[in-house]
N, C-alpha and C positions, 0 to 999 in steps of 0.2 A: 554416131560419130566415131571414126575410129582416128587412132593414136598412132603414129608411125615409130618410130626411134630410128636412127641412121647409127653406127656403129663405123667408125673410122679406125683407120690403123695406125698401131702404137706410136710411129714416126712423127704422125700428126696430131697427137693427143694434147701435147703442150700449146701447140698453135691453136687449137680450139680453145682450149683453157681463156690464152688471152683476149680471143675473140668474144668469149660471153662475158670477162671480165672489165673487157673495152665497154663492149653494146649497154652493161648494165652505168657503168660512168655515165655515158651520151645520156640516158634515161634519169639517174639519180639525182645528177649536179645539175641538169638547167632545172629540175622540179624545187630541189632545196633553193638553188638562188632566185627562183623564180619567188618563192613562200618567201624568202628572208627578206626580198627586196620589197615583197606587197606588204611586209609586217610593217617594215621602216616607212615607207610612200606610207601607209596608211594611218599611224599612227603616230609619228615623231619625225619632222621634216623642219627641220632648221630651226627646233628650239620650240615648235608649236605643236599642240596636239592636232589633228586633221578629224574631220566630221564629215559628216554627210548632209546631200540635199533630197528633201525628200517630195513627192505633191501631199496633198491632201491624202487620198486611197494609201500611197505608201506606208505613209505616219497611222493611220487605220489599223494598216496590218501591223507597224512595230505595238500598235495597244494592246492586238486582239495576241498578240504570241507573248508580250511580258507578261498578260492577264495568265497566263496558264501556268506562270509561275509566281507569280509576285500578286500580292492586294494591292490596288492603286486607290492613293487616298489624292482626289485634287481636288480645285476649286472648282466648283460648280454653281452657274445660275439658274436659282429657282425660282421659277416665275409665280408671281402672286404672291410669295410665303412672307413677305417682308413684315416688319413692325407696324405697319400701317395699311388701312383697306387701299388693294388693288396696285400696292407696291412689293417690287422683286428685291431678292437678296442673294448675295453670293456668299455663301459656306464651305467648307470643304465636306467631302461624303467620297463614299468608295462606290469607284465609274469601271467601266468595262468597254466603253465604247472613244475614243479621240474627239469625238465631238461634244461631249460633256464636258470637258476642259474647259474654263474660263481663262482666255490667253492674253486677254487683253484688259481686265479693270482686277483694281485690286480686291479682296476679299474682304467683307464689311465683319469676318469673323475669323479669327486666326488657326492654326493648324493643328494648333497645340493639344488638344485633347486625343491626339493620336497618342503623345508621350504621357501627359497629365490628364488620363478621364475627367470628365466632370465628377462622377461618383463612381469607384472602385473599391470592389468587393476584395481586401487582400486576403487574407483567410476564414474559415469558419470554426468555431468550436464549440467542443462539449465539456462534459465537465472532468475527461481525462482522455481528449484526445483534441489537437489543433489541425485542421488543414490548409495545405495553400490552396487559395481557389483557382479552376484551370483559367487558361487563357488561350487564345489566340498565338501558336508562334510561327504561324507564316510569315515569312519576309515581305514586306510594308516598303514598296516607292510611292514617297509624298514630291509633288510639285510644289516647289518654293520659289518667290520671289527672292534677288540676293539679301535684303534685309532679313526677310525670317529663316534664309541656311546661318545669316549674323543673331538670329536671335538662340536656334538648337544652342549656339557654342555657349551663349548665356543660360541656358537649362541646364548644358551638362556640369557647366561651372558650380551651380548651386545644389544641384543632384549629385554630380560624381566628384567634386573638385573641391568640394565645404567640408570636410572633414571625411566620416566612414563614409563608403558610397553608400545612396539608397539601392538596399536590394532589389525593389520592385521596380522602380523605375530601370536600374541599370536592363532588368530581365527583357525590359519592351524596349528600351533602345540598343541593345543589341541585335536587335530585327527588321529595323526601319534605315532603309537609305534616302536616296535625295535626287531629285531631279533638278533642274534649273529651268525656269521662267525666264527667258531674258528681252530684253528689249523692254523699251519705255511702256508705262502705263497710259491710259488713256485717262484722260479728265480726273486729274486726280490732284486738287486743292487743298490737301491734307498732309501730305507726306513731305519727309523732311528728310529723307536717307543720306541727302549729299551733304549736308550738315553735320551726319551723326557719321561719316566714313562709311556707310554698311549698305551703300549702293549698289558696288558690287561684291565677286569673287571670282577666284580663279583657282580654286580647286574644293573638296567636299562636296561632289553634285556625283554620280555614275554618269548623268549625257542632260547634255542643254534643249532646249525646246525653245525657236524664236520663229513666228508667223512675219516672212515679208513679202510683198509682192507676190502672194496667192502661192508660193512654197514655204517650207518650213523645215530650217536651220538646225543642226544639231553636233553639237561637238560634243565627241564620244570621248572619253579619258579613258573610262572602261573596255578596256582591252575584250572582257570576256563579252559584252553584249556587241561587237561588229560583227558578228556574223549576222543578226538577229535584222540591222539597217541594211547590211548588203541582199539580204534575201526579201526583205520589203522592197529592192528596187533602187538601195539609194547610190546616189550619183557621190563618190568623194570629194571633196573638196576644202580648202581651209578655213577653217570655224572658229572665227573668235566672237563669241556671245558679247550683244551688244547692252549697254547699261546706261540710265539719265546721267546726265551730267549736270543737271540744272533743274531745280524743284521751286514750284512758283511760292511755298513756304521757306522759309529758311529762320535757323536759328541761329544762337550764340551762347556758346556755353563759357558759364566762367570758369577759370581753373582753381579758383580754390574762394570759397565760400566764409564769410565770418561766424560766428556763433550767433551773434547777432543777430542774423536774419529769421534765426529761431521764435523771434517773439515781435517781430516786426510786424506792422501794421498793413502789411501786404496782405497777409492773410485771412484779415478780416470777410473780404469782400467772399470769399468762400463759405465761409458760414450762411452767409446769406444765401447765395444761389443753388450750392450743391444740395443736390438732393439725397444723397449717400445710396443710392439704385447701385452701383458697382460694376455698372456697365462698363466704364471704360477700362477697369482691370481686368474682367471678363475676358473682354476680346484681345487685351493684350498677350503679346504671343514671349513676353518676355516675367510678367508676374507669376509668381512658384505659390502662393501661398494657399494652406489648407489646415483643412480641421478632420480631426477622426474622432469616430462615429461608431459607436456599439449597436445594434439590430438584436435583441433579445428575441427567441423565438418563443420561450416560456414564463412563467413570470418569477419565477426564482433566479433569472438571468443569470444563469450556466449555459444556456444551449444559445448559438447563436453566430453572427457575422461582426467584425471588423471592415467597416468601409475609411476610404477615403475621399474627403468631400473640397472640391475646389474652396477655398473662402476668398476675403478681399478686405485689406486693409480700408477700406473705404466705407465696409458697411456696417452697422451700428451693432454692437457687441463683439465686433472680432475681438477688440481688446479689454475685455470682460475677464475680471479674474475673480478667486474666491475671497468672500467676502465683500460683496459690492464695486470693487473697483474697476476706473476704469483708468488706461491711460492716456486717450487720447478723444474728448467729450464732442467737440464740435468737429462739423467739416473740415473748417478752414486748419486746422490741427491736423487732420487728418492728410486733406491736400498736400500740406504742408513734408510731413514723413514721405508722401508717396513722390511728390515729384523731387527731394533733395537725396533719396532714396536714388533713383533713377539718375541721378544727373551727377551726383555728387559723393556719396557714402559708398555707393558701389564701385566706383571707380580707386576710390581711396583703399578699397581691400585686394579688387585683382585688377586694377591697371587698365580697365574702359569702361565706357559707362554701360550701365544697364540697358539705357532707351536706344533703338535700333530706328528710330522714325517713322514708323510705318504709318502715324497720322492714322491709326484706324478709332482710336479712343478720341478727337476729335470728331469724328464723321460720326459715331453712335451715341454721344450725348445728348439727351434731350431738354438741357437747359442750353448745349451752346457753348459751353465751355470749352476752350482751347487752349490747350496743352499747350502747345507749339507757344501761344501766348503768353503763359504764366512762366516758360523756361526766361522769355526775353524779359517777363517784367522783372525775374530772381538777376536775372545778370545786367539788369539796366539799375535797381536796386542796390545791386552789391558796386556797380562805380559807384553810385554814389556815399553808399556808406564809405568807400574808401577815399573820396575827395575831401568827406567832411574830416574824415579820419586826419588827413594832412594838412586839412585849414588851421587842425587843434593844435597840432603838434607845429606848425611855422607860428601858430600865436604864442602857445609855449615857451618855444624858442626867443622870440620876440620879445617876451618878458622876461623869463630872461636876461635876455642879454641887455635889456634896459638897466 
């Protein structure tokens, strides 16, 4: 291929000039306004963020191109694996494929051991050296219902926001982002989010995920992954992530609790039934509690591991101290701390409560015991202690004034 050059004369040098200086305007300014006005249309249109629709195949492809950057940790149904012969269970676990997503019932286990392992190795030692143990620091998108993106803000409160941050935890939540689940769950007798305000949300997610009428919704905030929906296919359009409005559970929290309730006869009826199994703090996606653990490799324990071990206020020695004691002997004791803990004491330190509704420690009991239950019987308890409270004090007065 050859190259020509034309060569004009001096008189006509400047009109050239303007000529390539015009040609490249026509070329630069519709490209720039053309990009500025796709940024605006596609991102920020009267106050809303704008998303995409996608089919099925589409949403495929946005899986299989985050997977090449990001570990995708979702809910997942596993069939057979459940607590009982020939029943299924949904957990979370790291998927690779879109149809591994469980997009429509809630998760009978929470997500949580992405930030809190169940057992974690923090470092190892010798007898003049400590190491941190390695970890994993690829970037981690978890799919969340909006109660448990409402339950992280309650981990990071008690990890980052209780005094010094936790080191180790801070190190794995600076890795993990968020996707949104939205839209209603299906068959779900358990859950109480619109009680507890943490049904939904409207920002802390990178892009939503809602299955309706055989396509599937996605409002991108995340500026940097549209390219990622546009090249899967997706069609823009305006995306506000839908959320229940109404939960066939419901509760009632009281605002402020007596002392009294402390030793009240409510409690009893837990002694009896709880089994102290700990199951329903387990799957709670908002319980922080744990125990560390020394691993001795030799028997003069110098050489060895430092783990950290989920516990549960619920199970029999958490509150085991030296010299025999304990603080809290029976269930209903136990019951007792864990759910005014969650409803009450937590809110009294940072201003909402602990519990997020998610009804999953209802649905994994195997005595049957219902949370959602014992919150109405505390706040159907506390009017009354506070009626008797006024019958005293108008008899009081009464005499009184006799």
């Amino acid at each position: 291929m050859k190259c020509h050059i034309r060569y004009y004369p001096y008189e006509c040098t400047g009109c050239i000039i303007i000529i390539y200086f015009a040609s490249a305007l026509l070329f630069i300014f519709p490209v720039f306004f053309r990009c500025r006005a796709t940024v605006d249309v596609l991102y920020y249109r009267g106050g809303t963020y704008v998303g995409y629709t996608l089919d099925q195949a589409g949403f495929a492809k946005v899986i299989k191109e985050l997977d090449q950057n990001y570990r995708l940790f979702a809910p997942v149904l596993k069939v057979g694996e459940g607590r009982f012969t020939d029943t299924d269970v949904i957990r979370y676990d790291f998927i690779h494929d879109a149809a591994d997503i469980e997009l429509h019932q809630k998760s009978d286990y929470s997500f949580k051991e992405i930030l809190t392992p169940l057992s974690e190795t923090l470092f190892y030692f010798t007898e003049n050296q400590v190491k941190e143990a390695n970890r994993d620091t690829r970037d981690v998108i978890v799919f969340l219902r909006s109660y448990d993106i409402h339950a992280v803000k309650r981990l990071d409160q008690i990890y980052l926001g209780n005094g010094p941050k936790d080191y180790f935890y801070e190190n794995i939540r600076d890795h993990v982002k968020f996707a949104l689940i939205a839209g209603e769950e299906a068959d779900d007798p358990d859950g109480f989010s619109v009680s507890m305000g943490t049904n939904r949300v409207t920002d802390g997610y990178l892009f939503s995920v809602e299955q309706k009428d055989g396509a599937i919704l996605c409002d991108v905030p995340d500026v940097s992954l549209a390219g990622i929906f546009e090249q899967a296919g997706g069609r823009m359009a305006d995306i506000t992530p839908s959320y229940p409005v109404e939960n066939k559970t419901k509760v009632e929290i009281p605002e402020e609790i007596p002392n009294s309730i402390y030793k009240d006869a409510l409690w009893d009826e837990y002694t009896a039934r709880c089994i102290g199994c700990g199951r329903c703090t387990l799957v709670c996606p908002t319980c922080t509690c744990f125990t560390m653990q020394d691993v001795y490799y030799t028997d003069n324990g110098k050489v060895g591991e430092r783990r950290r071990v989920n516990a549960s206020c619920m199970i029999d020695g958490y509150t085991n101290v030296a010299g025999g004691g304990q603080y809290r002997r029976t269930q209903g004791e136990r019951m007792r701390f864990k759910v005014l803990h969650k409803i009450y004491d937590f809110r009294t330190r940072f201003g909402y409560d602990m519990c997020v509704g998610c009804g999953r420690c209802d649905a994994v009991c195997p005595e049957y015991i219902s949370y959602s239950k014992i919150i109405n019987k505390v706040n159907q308890r506390v009017k009354e202690l506070a009626a008797g409270t006024a019958n005293t004090l108008k008899k009081e007065e009464g005499t009184n004034g006799n």
